[in-house]
Backbone and ligand atoms as CSV (ligand in chain L), in Angstrom:
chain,resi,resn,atom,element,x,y,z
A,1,UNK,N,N,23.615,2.420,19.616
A,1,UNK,CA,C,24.328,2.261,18.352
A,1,UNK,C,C,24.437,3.634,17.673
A,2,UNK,N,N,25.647,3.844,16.963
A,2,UNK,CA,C,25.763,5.493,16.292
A,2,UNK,C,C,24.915,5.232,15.361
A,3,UNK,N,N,24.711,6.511,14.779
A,3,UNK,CA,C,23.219,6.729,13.611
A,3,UNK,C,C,23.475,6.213,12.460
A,4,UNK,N,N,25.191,6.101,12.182
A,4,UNK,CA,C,25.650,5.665,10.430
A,4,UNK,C,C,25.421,3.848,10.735
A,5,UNK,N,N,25.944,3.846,11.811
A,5,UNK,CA,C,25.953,1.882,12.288
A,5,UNK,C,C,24.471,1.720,12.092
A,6,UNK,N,N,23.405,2.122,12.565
A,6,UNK,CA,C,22.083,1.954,12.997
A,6,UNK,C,C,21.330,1.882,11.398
A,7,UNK,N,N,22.106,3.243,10.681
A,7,UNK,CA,C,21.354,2.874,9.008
A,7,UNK,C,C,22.214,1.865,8.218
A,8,UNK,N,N,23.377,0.949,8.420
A,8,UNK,CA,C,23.900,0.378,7.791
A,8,UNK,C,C,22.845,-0.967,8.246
A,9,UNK,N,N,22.743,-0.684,9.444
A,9,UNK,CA,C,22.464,-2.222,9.851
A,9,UNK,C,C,20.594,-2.366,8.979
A,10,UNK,N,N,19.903,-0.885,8.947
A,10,UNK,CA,C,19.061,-1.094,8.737
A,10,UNK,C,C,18.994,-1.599,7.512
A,11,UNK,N,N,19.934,-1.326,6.610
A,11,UNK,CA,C,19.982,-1.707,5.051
A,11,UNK,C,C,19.740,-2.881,5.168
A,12,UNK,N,N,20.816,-3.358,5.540
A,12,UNK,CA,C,21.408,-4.951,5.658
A,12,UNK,C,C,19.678,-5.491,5.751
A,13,UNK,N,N,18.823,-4.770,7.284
A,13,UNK,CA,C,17.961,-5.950,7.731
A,13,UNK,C,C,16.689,-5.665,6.463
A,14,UNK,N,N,16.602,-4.483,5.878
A,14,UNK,CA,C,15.474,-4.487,5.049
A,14,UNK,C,C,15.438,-4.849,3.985
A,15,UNK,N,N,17.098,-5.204,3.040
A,15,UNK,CA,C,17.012,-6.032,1.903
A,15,UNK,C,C,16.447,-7.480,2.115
A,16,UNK,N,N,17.342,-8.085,3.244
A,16,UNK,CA,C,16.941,-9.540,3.538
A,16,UNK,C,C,15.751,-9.674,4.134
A,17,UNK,N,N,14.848,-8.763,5.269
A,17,UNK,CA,C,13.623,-8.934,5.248
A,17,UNK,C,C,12.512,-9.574,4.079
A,18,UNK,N,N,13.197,-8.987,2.821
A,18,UNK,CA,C,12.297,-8.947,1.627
A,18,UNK,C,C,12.784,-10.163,0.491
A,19,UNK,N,N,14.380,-9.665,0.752
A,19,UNK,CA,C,14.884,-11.216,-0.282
A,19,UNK,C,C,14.540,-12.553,0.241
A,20,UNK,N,N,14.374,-12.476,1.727
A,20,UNK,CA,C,14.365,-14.245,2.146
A,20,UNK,C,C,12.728,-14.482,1.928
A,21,UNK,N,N,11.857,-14.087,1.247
A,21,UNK,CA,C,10.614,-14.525,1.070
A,21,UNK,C,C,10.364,-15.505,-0.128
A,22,UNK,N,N,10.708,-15.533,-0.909
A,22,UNK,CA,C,10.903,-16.504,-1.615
A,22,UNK,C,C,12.335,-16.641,-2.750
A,23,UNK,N,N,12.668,-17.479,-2.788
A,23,UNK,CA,C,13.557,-18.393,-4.278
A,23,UNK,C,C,15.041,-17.912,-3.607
A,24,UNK,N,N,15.808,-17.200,-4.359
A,24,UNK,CA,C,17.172,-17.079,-3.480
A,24,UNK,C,C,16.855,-16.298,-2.124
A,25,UNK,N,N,17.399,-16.700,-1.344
A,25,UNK,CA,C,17.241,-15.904,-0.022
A,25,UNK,C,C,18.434,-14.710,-0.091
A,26,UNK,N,N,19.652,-14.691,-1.270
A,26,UNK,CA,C,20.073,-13.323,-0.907
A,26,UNK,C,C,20.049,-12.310,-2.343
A,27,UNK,N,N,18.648,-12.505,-3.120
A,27,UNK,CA,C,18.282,-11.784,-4.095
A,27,UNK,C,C,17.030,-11.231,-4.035
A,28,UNK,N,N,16.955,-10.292,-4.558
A,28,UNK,CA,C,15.025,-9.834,-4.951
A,28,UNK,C,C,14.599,-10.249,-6.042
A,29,UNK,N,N,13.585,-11.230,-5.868
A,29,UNK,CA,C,13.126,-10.896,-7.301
A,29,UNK,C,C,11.795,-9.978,-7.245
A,30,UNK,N,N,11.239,-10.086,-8.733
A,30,UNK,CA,C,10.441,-8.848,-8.946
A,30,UNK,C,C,9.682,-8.113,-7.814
A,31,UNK,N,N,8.732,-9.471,-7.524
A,31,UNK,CA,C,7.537,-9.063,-6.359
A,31,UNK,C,C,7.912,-9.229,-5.600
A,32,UNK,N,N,9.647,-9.152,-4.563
A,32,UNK,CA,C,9.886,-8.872,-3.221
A,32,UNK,C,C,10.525,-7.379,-3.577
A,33,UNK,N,N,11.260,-6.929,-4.864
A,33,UNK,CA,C,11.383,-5.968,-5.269
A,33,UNK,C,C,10.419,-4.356,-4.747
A,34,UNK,N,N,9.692,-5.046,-5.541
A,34,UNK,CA,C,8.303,-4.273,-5.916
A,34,UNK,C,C,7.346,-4.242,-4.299
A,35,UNK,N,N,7.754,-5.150,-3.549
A,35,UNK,CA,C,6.759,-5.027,-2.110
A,35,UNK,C,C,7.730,-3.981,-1.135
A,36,UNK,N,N,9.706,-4.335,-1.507
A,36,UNK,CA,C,10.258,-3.599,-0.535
A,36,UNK,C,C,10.325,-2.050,-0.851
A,37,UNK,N,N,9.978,-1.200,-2.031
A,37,UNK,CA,C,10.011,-0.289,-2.902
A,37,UNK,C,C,8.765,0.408,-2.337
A,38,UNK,N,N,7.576,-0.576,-2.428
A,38,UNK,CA,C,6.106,0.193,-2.088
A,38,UNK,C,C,6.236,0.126,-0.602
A,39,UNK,N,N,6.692,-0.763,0.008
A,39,UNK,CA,C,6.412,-0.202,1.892
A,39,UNK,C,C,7.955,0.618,2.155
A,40,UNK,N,N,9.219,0.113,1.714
A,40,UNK,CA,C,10.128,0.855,2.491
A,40,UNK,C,C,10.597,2.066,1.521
A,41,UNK,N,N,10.284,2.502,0.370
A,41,UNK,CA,C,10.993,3.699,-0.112
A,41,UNK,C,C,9.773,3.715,-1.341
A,42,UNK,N,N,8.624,4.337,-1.006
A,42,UNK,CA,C,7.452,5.067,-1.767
A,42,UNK,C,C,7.941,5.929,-2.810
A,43,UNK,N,N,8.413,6.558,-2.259
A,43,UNK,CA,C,9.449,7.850,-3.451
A,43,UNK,C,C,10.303,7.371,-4.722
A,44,UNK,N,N,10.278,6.005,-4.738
A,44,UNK,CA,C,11.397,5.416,-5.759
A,44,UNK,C,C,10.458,4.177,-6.139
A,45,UNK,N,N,9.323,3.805,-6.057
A,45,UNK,CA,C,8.209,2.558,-6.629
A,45,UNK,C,C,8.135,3.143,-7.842
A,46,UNK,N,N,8.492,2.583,-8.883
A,46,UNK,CA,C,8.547,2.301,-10.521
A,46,UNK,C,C,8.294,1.138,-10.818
A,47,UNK,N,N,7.343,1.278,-11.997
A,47,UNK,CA,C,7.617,-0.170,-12.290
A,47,UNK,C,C,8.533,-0.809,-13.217
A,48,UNK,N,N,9.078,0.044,-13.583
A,48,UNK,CA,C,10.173,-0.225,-14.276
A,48,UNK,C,C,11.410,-0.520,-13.114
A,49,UNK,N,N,10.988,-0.630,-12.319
A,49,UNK,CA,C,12.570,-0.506,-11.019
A,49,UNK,C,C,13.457,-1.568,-11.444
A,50,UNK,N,N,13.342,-2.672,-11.510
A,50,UNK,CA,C,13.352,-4.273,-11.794
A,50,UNK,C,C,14.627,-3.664,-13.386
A,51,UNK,N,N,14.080,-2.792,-13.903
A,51,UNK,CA,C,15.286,-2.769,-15.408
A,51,UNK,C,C,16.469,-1.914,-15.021
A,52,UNK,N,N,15.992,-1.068,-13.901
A,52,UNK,CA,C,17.105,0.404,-13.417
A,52,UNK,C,C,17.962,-0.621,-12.282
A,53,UNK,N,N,17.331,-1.354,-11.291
A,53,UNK,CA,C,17.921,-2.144,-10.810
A,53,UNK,C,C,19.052,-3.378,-11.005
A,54,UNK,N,N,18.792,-3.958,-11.817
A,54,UNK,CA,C,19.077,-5.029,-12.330
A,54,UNK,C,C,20.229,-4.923,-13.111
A,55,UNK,N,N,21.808,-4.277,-12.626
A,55,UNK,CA,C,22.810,-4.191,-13.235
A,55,UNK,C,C,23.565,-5.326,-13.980
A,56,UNK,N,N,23.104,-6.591,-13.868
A,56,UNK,CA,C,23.802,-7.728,-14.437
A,56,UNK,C,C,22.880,-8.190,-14.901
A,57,UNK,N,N,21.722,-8.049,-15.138
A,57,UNK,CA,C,20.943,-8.652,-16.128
A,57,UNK,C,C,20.227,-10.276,-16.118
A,58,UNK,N,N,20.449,-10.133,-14.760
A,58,UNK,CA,C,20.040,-11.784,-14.145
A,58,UNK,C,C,18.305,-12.166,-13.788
A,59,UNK,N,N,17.344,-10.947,-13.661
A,59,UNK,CA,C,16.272,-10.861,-13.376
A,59,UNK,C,C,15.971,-10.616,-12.191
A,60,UNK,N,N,17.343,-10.634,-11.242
A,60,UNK,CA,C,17.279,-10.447,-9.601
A,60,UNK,C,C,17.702,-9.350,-9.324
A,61,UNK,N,N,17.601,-8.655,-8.107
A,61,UNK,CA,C,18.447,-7.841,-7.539
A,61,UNK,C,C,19.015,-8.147,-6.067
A,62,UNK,N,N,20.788,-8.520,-6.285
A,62,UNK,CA,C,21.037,-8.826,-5.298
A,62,UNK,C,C,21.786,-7.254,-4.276
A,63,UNK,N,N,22.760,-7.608,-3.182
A,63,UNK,CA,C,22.898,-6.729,-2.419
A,63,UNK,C,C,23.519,-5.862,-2.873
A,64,UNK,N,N,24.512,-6.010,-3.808
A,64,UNK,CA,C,25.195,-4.902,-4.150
A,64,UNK,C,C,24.204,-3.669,-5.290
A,65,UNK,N,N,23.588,-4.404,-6.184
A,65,UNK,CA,C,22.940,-3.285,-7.109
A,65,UNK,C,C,22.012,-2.696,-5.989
A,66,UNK,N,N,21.128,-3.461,-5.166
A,66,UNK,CA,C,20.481,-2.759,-3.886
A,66,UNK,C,C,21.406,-1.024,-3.447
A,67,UNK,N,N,22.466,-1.722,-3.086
A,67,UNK,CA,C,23.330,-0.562,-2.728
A,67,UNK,C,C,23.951,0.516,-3.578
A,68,UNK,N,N,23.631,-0.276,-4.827
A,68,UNK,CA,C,24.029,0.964,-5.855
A,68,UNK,C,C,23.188,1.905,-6.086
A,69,UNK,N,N,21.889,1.071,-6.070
A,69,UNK,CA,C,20.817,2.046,-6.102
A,69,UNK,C,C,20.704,2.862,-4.932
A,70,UNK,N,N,20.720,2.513,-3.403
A,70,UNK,CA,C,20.516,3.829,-2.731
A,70,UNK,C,C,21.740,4.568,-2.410
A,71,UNK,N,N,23.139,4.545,-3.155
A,71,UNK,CA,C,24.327,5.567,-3.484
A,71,UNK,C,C,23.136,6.417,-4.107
A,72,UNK,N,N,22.728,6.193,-5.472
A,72,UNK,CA,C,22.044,6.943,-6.413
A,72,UNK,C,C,21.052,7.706,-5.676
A,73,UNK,N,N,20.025,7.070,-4.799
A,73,UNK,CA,C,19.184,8.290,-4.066
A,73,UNK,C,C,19.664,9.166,-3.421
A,74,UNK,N,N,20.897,8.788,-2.851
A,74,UNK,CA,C,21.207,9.363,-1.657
A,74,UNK,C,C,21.925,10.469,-2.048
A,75,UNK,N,N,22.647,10.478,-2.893
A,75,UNK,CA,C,23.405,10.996,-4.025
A,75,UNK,C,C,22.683,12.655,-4.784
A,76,UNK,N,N,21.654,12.396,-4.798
A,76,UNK,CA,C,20.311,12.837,-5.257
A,76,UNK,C,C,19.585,13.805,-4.214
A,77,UNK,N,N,19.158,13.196,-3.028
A,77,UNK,CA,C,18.998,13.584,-1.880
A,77,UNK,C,C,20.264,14.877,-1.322
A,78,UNK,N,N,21.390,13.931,-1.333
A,78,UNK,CA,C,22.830,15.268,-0.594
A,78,UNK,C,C,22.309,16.585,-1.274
A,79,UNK,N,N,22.112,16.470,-3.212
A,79,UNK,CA,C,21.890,17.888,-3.752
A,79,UNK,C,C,21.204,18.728,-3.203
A,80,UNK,N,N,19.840,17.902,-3.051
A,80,UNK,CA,C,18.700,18.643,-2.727
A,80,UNK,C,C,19.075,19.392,-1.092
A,81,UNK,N,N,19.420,18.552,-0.410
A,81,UNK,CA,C,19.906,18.949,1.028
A,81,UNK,C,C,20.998,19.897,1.231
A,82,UNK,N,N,22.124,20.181,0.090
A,82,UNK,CA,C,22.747,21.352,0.078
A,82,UNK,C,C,22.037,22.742,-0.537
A,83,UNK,N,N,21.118,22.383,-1.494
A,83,UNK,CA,C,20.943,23.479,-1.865
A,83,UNK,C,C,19.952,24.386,-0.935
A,84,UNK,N,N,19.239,23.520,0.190
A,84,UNK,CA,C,18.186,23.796,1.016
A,84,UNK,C,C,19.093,24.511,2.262
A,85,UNK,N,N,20.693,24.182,2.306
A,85,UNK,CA,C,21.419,24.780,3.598
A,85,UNK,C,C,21.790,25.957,2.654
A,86,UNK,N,N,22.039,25.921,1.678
A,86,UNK,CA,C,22.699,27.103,1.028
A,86,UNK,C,C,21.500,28.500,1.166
A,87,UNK,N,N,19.860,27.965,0.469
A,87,UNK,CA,C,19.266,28.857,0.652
A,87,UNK,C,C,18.628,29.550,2.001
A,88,UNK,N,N,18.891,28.403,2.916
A,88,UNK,CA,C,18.538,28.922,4.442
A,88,UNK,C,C,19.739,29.698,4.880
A,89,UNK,N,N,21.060,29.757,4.206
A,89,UNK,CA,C,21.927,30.576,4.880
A,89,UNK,C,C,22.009,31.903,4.175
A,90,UNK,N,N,21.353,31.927,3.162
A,90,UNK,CA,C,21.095,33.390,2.083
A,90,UNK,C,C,20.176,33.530,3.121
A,91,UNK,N,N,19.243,33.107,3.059
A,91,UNK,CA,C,17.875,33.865,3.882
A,91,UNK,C,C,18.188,34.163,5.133
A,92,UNK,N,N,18.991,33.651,6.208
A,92,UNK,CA,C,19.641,33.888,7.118
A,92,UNK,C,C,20.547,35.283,7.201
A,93,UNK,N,N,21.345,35.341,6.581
A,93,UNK,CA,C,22.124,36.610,6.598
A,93,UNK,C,C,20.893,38.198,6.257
A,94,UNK,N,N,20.035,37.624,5.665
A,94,UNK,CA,C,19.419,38.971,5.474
A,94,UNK,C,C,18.461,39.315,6.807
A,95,UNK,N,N,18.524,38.590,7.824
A,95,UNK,CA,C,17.732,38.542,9.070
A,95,UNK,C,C,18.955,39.153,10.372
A,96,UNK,N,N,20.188,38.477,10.138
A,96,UNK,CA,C,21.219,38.918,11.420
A,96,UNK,C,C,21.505,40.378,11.361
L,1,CA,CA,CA,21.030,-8.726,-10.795
């Protein structure tokens, strides 16, 4: 499977890993929230996640705010990852 197919699919399987544990099977609530946050993305466990999450105000988080939120990391992440090619290619030229 290509690497973009392989992380789409992983999305897909690690929201529902966590939403089908209890009450709606295609929402999070708090404490499947809060369990998929502390094992699958450590770097983003808040406990406030549940208010940053929660774009409609329903108490759940279903797939799409899921996905809004990791636009937002990822989003976040690209910066950091350009500015790390930018300074390896300054530091680079002063070596060739
Ligand atoms: Ca919601």
């Amino acid at each position: 499977m290509a690497a973009v197919e392989s992380a789409v699919y992983s999305l897909l399987e690690v929201f529902h890993k966590y939403s089908a544990k209890e009450g709606d099977q295609l929402k999070l609530n708090r404490s499947e929230l809060f369990v998929l946050l502390s094992q699958e993305l450590p770097c983003c466990y808040r406990k406030d996640a549940m208010s940053l999450l929660d774009l409609d105000g329903d108490g759940e988080v279903d797939f799409l705010e899921f996905i809004e939120f990791i636009t937002e990391i990822t989003t976040e992440l690209q910066e950091m990852y350009l500015d790390n090619i930018i300074h390896y290619n300054r530091y680079s030229e002063h070596f060739v």
